[in-house]
N, C-alpha and C positions, 0 to 999 in steps of 0.2 A: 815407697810407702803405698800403702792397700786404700784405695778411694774404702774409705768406710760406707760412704751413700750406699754403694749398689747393695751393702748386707742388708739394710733397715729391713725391703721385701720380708727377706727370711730371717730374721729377729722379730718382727713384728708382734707374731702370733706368740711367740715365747714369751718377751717382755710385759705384753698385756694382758695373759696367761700369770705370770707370778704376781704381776702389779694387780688384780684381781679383787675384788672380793672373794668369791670361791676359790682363790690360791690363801688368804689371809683367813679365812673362815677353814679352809683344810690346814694348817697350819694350828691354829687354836684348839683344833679338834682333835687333833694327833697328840697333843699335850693335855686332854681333858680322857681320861679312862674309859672306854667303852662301856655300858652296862650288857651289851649282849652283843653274838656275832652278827647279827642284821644289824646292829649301829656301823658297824666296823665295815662289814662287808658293803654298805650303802653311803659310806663316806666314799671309800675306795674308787668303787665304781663312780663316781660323780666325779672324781680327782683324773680317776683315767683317762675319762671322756677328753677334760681336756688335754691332759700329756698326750693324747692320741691326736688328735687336731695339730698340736703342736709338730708333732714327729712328722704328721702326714702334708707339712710346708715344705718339707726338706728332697730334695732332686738328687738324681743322681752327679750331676752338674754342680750340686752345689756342696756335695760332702768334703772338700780337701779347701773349701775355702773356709780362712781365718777373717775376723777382722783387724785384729793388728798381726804383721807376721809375726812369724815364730810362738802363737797359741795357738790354743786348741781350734781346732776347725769343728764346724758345724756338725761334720762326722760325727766326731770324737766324741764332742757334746752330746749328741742324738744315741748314741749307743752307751755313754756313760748312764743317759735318764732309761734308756732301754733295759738293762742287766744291774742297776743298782737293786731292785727291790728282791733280789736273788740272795745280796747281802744281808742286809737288813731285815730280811723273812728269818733267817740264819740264828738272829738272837732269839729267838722264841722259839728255834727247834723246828721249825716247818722246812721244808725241802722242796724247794722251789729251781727249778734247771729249766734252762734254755732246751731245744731239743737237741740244735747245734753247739757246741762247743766250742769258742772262737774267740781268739785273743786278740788278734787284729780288727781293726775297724771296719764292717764290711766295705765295700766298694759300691752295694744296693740300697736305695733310702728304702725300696722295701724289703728287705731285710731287714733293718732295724726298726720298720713298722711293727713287722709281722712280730716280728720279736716281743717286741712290747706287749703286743696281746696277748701273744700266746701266754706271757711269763705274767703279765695281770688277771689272765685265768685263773693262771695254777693260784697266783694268790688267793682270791675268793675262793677256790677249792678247796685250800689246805688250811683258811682259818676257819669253812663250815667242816670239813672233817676232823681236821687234830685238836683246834681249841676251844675249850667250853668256857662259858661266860666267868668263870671266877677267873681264869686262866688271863682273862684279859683285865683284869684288875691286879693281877702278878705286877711287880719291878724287874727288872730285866736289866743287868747293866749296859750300859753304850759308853762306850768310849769312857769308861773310869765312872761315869755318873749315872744313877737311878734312873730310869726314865719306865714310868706306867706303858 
């Protein structure tokens, strides 16, 4: 059995990151409609900051550790919050890529830092270039359901 004690360190920053106001207030806002892309693009940016803090707890040392075996390791976790919003960009049409291409979990926590940034660039990039404020008042389906 995995001493869970030694993960808390690196849970820490996660945990009190979602448990949040600013995770609970990005959360409400995500479900409330933009009126323009400075709303969108200035949520975003405030949300990164902290997914970026969060990403930037993570070692090399610590990427293939789970807290219970046989789940997800910190890795896995760290590069899933890294290359989701690559999906997600996806419904509204925006083209949003890593530079690297990589299926595997890296083996570098910065690599899935850097990752992160770069791919929360392109987001603010590609909602102040491809989408205009009505655009963000569209429904867009997700997973079967409407979602603004």
């Amino acid at each position: 059995m995995v001493d869970k004690i030694q993960f808390l360190p690196y849970l820490m920053p996660l945990y009190s990151y979602l448990f949040s106001n600013e995770w609970n207030n990005m959360l409400i806002l995500s479900k409330t409609p933009k009126k323009n892309n400075g709303d969108f693009t200035t949520d975003w940016s405030n949300a990164a900051k902290g997914t970026i803090q969060v990403l930037e707890s993570l070692t090399d040392e610590t990427l293939d550790q789970a807290i219970v075996e046989g789940h997800s390791t910190l890795g896995w976790l760290g590069w899933h919050i890294a290359t989701a919003p690559v999906f997600f960009t996806g419904f509204v049409g925006l083209e949003v890529k890593p530079s690297t291409e990589q299926d595997e979990v890296p083996n570098k926590a910065s690599v899935i830092l850097n990752t992160y940034k770069e791919i929360s660039e392109q987001v603010v990039s590609e909602v102040e270039k491809e989408l205009t404020d009505e655009m963000l008042l569209e429904e867009v389906d997700s997973f079967g359901t409407s979602t603004p």
